[in-house]
C-alpha positions in Angstrom: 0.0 0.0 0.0 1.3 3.1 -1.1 1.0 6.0 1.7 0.5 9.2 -0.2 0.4 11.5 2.5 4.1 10.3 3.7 5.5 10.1 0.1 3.9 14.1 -0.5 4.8 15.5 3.1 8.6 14.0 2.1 8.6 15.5 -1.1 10.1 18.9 -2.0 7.2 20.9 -1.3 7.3 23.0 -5.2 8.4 22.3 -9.2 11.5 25.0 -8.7 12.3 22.9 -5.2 12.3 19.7 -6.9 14.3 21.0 -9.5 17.1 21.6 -6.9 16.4 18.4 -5.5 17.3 16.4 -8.7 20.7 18.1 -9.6 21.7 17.9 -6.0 20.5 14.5 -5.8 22.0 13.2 -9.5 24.5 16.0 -10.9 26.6 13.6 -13.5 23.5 11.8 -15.1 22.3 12.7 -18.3 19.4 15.0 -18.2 18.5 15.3 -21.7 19.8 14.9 -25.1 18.5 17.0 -28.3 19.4 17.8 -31.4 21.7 20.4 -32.8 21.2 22.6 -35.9 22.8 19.4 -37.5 20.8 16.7 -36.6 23.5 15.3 -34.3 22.6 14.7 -30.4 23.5 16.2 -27.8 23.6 15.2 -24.2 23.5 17.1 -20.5 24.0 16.0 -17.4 21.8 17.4 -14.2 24.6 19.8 -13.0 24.6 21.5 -16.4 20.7 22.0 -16.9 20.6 23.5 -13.5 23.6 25.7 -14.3 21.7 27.0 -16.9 18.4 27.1 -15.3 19.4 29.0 -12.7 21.0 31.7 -15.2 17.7 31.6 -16.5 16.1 32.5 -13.2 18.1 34.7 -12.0 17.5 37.0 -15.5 14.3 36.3 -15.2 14.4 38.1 -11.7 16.6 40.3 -13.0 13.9 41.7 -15.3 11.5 41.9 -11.7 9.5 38.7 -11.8 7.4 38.6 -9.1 6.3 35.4 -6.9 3.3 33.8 -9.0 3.5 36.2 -11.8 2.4 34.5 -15.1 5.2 33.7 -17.9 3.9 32.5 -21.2 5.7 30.3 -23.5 5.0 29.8 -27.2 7.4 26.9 -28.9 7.8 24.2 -30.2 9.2 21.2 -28.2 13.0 21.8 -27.6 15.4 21.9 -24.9 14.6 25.6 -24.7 11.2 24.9 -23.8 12.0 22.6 -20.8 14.9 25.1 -19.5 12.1 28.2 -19.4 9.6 26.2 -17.7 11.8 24.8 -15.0 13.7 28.5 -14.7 10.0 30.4 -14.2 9.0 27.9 -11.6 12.3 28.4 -10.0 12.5 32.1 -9.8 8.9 31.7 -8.3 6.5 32.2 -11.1 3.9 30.3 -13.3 4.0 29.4 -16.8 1.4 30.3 -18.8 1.3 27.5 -21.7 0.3 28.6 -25.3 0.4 26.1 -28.7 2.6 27.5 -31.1 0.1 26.7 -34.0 -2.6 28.9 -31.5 -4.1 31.4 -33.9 -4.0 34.9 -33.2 -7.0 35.3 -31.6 -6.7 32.6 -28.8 -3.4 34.1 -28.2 -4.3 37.2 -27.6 -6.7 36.1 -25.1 -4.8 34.0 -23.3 -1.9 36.3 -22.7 -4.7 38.6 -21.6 -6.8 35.8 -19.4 -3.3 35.3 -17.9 -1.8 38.4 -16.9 1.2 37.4 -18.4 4.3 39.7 -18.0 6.9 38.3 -20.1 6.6 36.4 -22.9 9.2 33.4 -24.0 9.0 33.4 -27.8 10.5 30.5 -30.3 11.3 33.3 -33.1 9.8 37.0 -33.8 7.0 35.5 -35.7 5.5 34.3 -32.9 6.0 37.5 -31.3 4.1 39.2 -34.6 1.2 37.1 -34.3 0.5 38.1 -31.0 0.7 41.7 -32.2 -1.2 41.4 -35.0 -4.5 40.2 -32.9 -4.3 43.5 -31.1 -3.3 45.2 -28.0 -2.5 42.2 -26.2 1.2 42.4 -26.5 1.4 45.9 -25.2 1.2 44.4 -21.4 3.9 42.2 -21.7 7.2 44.3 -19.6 9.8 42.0 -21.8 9.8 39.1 -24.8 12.4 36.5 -24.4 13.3 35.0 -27.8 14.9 32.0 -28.1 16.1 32.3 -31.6 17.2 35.8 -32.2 18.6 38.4 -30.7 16.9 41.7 -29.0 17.4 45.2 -28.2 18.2 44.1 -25.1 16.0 46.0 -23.4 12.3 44.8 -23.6 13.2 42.1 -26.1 16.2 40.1 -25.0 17.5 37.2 -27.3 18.4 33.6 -25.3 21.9 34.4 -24.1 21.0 38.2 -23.1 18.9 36.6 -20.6 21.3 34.3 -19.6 24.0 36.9 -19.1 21.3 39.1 -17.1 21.4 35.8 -15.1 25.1 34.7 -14.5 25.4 39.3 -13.3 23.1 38.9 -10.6 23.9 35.2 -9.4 28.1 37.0 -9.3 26.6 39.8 -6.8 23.9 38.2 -5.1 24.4 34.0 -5.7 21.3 33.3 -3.5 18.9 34.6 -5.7 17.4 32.4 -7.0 17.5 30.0 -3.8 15.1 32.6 -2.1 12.9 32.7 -4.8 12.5 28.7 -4.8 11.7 29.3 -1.4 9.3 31.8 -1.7 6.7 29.6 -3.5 4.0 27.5 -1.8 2.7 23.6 -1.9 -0.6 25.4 -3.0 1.1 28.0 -5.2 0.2 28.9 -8.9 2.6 26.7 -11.0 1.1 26.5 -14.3 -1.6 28.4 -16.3 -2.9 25.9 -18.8 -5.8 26.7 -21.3 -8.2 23.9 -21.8 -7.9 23.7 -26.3 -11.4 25.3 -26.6 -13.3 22.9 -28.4 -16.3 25.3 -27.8 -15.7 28.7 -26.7 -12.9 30.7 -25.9 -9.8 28.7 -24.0 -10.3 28.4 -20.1 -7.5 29.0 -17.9 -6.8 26.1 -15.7 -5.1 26.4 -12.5 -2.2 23.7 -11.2 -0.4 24.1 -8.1 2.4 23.2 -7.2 0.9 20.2 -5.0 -0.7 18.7 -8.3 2.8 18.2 -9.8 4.5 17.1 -6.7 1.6 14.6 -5.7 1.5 13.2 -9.4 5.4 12.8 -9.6 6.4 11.4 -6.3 2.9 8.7 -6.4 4.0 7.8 -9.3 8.0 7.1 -8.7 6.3 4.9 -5.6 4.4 3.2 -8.3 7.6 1.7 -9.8 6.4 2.5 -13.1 9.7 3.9 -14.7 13.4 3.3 -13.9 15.5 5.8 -13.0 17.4 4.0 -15.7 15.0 4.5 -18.4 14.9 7.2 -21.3 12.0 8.6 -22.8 11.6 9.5 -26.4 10.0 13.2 -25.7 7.9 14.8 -28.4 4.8 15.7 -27.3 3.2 19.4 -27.2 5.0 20.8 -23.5 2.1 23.0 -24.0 -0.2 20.1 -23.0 -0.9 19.4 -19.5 0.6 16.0 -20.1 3.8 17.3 -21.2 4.4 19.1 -18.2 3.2 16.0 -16.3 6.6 14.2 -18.1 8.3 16.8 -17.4 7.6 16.7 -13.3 8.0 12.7 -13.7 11.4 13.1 -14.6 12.4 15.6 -11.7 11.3 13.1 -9.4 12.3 9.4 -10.7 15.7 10.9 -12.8 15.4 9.2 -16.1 16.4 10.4 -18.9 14.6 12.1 -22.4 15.5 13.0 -25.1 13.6 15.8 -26.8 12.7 16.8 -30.5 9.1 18.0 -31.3 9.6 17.6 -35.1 6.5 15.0 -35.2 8.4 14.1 -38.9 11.5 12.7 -37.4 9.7 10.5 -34.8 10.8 6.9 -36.7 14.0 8.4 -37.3 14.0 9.6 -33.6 13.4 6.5 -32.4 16.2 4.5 -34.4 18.9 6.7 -33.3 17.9 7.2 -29.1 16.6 3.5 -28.7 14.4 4.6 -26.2 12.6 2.3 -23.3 9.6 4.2 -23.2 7.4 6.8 -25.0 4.0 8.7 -24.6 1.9 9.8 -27.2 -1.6 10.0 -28.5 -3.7 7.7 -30.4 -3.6 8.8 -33.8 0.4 8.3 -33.4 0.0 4.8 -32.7 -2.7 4.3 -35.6 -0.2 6.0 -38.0 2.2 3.2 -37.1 -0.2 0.6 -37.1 -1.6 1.1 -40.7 2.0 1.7 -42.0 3.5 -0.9 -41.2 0.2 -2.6 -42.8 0.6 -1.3 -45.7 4.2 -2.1 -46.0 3.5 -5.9 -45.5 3.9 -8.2 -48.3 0.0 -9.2 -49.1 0.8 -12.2 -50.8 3.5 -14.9 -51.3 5.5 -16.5 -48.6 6.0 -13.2 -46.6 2.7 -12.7 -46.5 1.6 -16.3 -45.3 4.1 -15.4 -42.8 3.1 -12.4 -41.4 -0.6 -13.6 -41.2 0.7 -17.2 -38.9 2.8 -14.6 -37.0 -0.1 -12.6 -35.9 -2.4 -15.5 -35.5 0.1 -17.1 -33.0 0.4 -13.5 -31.5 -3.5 -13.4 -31.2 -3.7 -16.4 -29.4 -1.2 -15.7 -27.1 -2.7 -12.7 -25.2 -5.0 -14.2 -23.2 -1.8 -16.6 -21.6 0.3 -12.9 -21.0 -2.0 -10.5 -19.8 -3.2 -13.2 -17.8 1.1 -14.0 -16.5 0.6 -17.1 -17.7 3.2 -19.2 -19.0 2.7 -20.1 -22.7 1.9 -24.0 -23.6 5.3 -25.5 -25.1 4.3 -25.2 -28.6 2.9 -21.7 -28.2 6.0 -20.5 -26.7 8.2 -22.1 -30.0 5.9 -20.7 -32.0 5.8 -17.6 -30.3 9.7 -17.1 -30.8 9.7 -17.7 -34.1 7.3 -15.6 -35.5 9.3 -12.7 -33.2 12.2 -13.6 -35.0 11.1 -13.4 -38.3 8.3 -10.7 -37.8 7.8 -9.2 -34.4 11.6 -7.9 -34.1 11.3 -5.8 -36.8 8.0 -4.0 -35.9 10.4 -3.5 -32.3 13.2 -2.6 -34.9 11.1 0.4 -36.3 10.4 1.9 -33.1 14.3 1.7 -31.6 14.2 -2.1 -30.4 14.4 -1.0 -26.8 11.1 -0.1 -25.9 9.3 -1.6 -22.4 6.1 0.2 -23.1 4.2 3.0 -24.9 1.7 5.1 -22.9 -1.4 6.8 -24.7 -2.8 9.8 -23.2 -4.8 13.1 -24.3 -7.2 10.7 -26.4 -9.8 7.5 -26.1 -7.3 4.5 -27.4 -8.9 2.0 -30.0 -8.6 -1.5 -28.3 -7.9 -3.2 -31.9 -5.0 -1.4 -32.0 -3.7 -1.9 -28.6 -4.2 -5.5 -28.8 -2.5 -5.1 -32.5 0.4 -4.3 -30.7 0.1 -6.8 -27.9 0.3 -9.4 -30.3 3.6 -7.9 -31.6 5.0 -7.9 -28.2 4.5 -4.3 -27.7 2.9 -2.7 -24.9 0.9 0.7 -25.4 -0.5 1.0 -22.2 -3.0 3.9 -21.9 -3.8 6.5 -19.6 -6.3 8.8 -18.6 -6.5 12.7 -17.2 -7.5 16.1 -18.1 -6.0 19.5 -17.8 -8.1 20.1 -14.9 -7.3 17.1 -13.1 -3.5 17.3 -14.3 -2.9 14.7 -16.9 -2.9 11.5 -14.9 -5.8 10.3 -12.9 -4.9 6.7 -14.0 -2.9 4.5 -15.8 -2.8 0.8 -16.9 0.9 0.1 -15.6 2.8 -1.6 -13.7 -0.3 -4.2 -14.1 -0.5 -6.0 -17.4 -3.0 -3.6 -19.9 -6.0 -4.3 -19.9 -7.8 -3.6 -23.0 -10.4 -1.0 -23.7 -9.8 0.5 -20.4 -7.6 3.5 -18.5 -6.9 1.7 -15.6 -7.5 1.8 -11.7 -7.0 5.5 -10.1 -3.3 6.6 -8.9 -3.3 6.1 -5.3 -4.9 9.2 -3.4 -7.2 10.0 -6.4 -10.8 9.3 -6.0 -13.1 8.4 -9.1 -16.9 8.0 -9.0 -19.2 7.5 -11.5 -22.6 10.0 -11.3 -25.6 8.7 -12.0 -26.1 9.7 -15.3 -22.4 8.3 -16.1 -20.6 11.0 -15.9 -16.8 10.4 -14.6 -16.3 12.6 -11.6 -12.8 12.7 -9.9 -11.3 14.3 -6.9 -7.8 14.3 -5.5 -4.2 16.7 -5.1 -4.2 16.8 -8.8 -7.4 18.7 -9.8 -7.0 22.4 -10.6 -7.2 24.9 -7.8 -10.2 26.1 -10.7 -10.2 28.6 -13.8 -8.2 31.6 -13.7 -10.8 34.4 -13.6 -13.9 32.4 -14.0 -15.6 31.4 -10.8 -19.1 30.6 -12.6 -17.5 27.8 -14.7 -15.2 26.7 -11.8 -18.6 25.9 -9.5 -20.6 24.7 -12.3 -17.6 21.8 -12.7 -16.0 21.5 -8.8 -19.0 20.8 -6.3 -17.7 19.4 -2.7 -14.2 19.1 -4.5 -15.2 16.4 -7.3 -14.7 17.7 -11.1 -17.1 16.7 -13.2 -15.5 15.6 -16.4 -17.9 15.3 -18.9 -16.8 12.2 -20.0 -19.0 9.4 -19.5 -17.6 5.9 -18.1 -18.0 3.3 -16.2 -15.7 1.2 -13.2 -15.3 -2.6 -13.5 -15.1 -4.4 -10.3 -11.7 -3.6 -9.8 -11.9 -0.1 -10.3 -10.7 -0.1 -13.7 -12.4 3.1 -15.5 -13.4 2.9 -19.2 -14.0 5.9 -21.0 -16.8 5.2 -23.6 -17.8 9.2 -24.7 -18.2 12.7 -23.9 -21.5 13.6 -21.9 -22.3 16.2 -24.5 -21.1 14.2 -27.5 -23.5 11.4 -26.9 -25.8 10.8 -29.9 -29.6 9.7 -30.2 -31.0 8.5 -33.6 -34.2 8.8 -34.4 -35.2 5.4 -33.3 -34.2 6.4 -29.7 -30.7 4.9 -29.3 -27.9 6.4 -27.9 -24.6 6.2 -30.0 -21.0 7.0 -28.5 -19.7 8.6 -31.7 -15.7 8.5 -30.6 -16.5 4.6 -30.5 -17.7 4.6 -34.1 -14.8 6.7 -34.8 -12.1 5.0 -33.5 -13.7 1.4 -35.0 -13.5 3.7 -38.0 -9.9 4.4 -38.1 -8.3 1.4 -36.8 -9.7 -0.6 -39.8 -8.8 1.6 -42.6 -5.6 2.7 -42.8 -6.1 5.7 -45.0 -8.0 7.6 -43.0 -7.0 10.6 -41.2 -9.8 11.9 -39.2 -13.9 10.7 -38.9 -16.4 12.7 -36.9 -19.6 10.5 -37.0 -22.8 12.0 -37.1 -26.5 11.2 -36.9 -28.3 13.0 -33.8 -32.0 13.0 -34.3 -31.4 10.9 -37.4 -32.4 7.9 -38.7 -29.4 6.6 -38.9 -25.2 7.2 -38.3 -23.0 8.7 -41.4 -19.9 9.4 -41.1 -17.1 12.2 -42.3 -13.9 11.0 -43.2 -10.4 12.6 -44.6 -7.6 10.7 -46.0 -4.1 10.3 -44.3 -1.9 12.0 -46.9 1.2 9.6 -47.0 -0.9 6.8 -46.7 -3.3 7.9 -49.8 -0.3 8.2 -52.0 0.7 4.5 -51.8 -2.5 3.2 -51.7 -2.6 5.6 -55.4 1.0 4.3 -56.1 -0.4 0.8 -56.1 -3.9 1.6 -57.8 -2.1 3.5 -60.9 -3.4 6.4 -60.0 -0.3 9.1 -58.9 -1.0 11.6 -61.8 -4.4 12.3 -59.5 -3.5 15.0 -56.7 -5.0 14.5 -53.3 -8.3 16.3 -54.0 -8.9 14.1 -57.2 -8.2 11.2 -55.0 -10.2 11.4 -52.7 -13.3 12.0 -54.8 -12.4 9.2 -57.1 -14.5 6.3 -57.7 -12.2 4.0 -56.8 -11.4 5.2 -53.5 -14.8 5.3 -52.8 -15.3 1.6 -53.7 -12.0 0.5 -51.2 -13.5 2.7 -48.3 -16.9 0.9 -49.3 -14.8 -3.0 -48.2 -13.3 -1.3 -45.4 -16.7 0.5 -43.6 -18.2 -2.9 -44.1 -15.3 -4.3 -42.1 -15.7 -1.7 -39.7 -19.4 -2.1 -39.0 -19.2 -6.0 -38.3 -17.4 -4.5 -34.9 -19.9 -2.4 -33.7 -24.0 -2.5 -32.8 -26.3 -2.9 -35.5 -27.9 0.6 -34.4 -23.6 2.1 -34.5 -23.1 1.1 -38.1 -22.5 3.6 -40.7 -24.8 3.2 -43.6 -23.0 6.6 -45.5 -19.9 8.2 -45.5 -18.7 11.4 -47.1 -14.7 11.4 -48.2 -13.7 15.1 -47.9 -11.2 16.8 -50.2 -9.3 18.7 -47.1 -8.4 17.6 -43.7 -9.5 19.4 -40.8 -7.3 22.3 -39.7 -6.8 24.4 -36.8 -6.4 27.5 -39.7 -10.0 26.6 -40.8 -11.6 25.8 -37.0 -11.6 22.2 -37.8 -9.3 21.4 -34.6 -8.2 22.3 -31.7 -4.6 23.4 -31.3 -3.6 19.8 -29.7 -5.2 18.2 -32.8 -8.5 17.6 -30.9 -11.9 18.0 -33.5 -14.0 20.5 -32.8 -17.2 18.4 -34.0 -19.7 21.5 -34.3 -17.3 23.7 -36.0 -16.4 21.2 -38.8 -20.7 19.7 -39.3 -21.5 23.4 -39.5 -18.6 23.5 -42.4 -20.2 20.8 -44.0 -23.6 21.0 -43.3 -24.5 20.9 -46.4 -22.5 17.4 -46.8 -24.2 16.3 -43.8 -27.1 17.0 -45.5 -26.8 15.2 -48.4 -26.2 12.0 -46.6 -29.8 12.1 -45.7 -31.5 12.5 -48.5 -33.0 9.5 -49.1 -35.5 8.2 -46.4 -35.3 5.3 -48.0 -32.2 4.0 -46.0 -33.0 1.6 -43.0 -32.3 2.6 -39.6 -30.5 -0.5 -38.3 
């Protein structure tokens, strides 16, 4: 039994205190490794990154940060990123997170929301799309820019700050120890805005407690190895990269970091990584690749097909920790040999697990995987309730759900089956917004809005969003991200689906093509003199999808099944509304778009509801 209130109360008490903790604690281990301007990787130890946080710091309080003043960042993923976020907590401030695709608009009023004073910048054009939305920029006191140089003045380039720092820790070299101090358990820490899928972005409140709590439970849990190294890419300006982030300051692995979502595979080859996070539609992207790159017929494909079938049948035997029957376990090792190991080839050949967050995971795909030998273990949190409410590790996966609650987290479910969570993770509330905050945290339980449901063993599964929830015309109710997720882990073109059919007689669906993945399947079909918009409105696209949706609907209800589908000439963007900034669909933005599509799909009565 792990005691949380002794692992907390034994904890440093604050991010910038943790920080400390860990270079103290581990000064010659690698910290991080990242890539150069030329692609080749670079590694620092602990005593190095806090050299250079605390230059950071100290410029930062150089420049008059105050204790819980907000600063935003807007970048990429990059050591940078990880050295601000660590340096505001330490000279006792909060970051303020912002996407760097987040349009002008949204930024604007977030830096507004926040009250943000300084602003960390990846380049000047980030800086002139915060101008260019208005007024917003005119209460920032200083930019930092991490590529570029300023006037030194109110803009400051990277190693002006720096500098700034390394003055003020010569005359004064406890600075930045006071400020650590200064913060609070219960502190601001970070400023996160929720991705907006309706509305404007809501400011969400984490303490310090909620990072501490999360990182320390989860060391107890014995999850990662302080030997491990994590593959880094995700968005830092998602609530569950921070969480890594924390993780790391309190177990001490390593992770190396490179947001370029393109060199991922290549990423992977060169760090051989034990573990990695991402979201779903990473792991579907690898899942219908390496589908589409396996020999269909002839002896390799005979091959892979046994291989998978001997896979298949020997889940039940490892989830369960059961040792395989004799010629199960032969078999087993050869079709690793000649299939397996170069799926784990692909993706570094060092991996222990993958964990999927931010997103509901297919369970054909995680069980795709299992088969392989490859764990993708997923997870489940949300901003508000900082990330990670639960996880399916150390305990073997178990499919289709997110796993028991960390320990000290509380989940119920309502009795209209909404997931409601309490605990030292969930938000202190939204910044400026006490309405909302009451209308989602009653007797300290946050109401989600996803609906779910706990298994005897207090494993939650996540079926749908309580305001996503469909009724057809014939009175059933229809979880559309489970249509949509059947949906794209059977094709392997597809890209993104929003199912729809509310009040109708039956479920449609929208789907765009996966770019990379169109262009083979055209490669193969003859067809690459066709660009992506003729492709996807050709008839013989049509007719594949046609094979696959009839796949597709054998797995779900008779009342779930698609009877049309649309194949759009665009995928959803954040330029056009289409998605959120983390990539999330903003379903009433993109059936307004196409409403007219939408209507079309119901045109003829005629069709039969089930």
């Amino acid at each position: 039994m792990i005691d949380v209130d002794a692992i907390v109360s034994a904890a440093p008490p604050t991010v910038g205190a943790m920080f400390r903790w860990r270079v103290a604690k581990t000064p010659g281990k690698e910290a991080f490794r990242y890539p150069d301007a030329k692609d080749n990787w670079v590694s620092i130890d602990w005593a190095e990154t806090g050299r250079q946080v605390f230059d950071l710091a100290a410029g930062l309080l150089s420049l008059g940060l105050q204790l819980e003043e907000r600063v935003a960042i807007v970048a990429n993923t990059r050591i940078e990123w990880i050295l601000a976020d660590f340096a505001i907590n330490a000279a006792g401030g909060a970051t303020t997170t912002v996407y760097p695709n987040t349009q002008g608009a949204d930024f604007a009023h977030i830096v507004t929301d926040s009250g943000s004073v300084i602003l960390v910048a990846e380049n000047a054009e980030q800086v002139a799309k915060l101008e260019s939305a208005g007024d917003a920029a005119a209460q920032l006191r200083h930019i930092i820019l991490m590529d570029g140089e300023g006037d030194g003045e109110r803009t400051l380039g990277w190693s002006q700050l720096a500098e700034r720092g390394r003055q003020l820790l010569a005359s004064d070299p406890g600075v930045v120890d006071r400020a650590i101090e200064s913060a609070t358990h219960d502190g601001l820490a970070t400023l996160i805005y929720t991705s907006g899928t309706t509305g404007m972005p809501k400011g969400v409140e984490l303490s310090h407690r909620c990072w501490v709590y999360q990182a320390f439970v989860l060391d107890a849990m014995e999850i990662i190895a302080d030997t491990a190294v994590q593959y880094l890419w995700l968005p830092l300006s998602h609530v569950f990269g921070k969480d890594l982030l924390t993780i790391q300051l309190a177990i001490g692995f390593s992770s190396a970091v490179d947001g370029r979502v393109d060199h991922i595979v290549s990423g992977l080859g060169e760090v051989r990584p034990t573990f990695m996070c991402g979201a779903p539609r990473i792991f579907e992207k690898v899942r219908a690749a390496v589908m589409l790159a396996s020999p269909r017929g002839g002896i390799k494909g005979k091959i892979a097909r046994w291989a998978f079938a001997v896979g298949r049948a020997s889940r039940e035997y490892r989830l369960a920790d059961k040792p395989l029957p004799p010629a199960m376990r032969l078999a087993y090792t050869v079709a690793d040999h000649l299939v397996f190991s170069k799926l784990k080839d692909r993706v570094g050949g060092n991996i222990d697990f993958f964990i999927s967050g931010s997103a509901k995971l297919n369970a054909q795909v995680q069980a795709w995987f299992y088969s392989a030998g490859l764990v993708v273990a997923e997870g489940y949190g949300l901003t508000e309730t900082g990330a990670v409410s639960c996880v399916n590790l150390p305990l073997p996966p178990r499919f289709g759900t997110v796993g028991p609650a960390l320990p000290g987290t509380q989940i119920r479910i309502a009795d209209d089956g909404e997931v409601l969570i309490k605990g030292p993770a969930v938000m202190r509330g939204y910044h400026n917004d006490p309405e909302r905050t009451a209308e989602v945290l009653v007797d300290g339980w946050f109401h989600t809005g996803d609906i779910g449901k706990l298994d005897a063993d207090g494993f939650l599964s996540i079926t749908d969003r309580k305001k996503d929830l469909m009724k057809t015309s014939g009175g059933k109710y229809v979880a559309p991200a489970k249509v949509e997720g059947v949906i794209a882990a059977t094709i392997p073109y597809v890209s993104q689906v929003v199912a729809v059919g509310d009040g109708r007689k039956y479920i449609s669906a929208l789907i765009t093509m996966d770019r990379d993945n169109l262009a083979k399947w055209a490669a193969r079909k003859g067809l690459t003199e066709l660009s992506y918009e003729e492709l996807t409105q050709s008839d013989e696209l049509r007719r594949t999808i046609e094979r696959f949706i009839h796949s597709a609907n054998a797995k779900l209800e008779r009342w779930e099944t698609v009877k049309r589908f649309a194949i759009l000439p665009a995928e959803f963007s954040v330029d056009d509304g289409g998605v959120t900034p983390n990539m999330k669909i903003r379903r009433k933005v993109v059936t307004e778009q196409y409403a007219d599509v939408v209507a079309s799909l119901y045109e003829d009565d005629a069709v039969d509801e089930g």
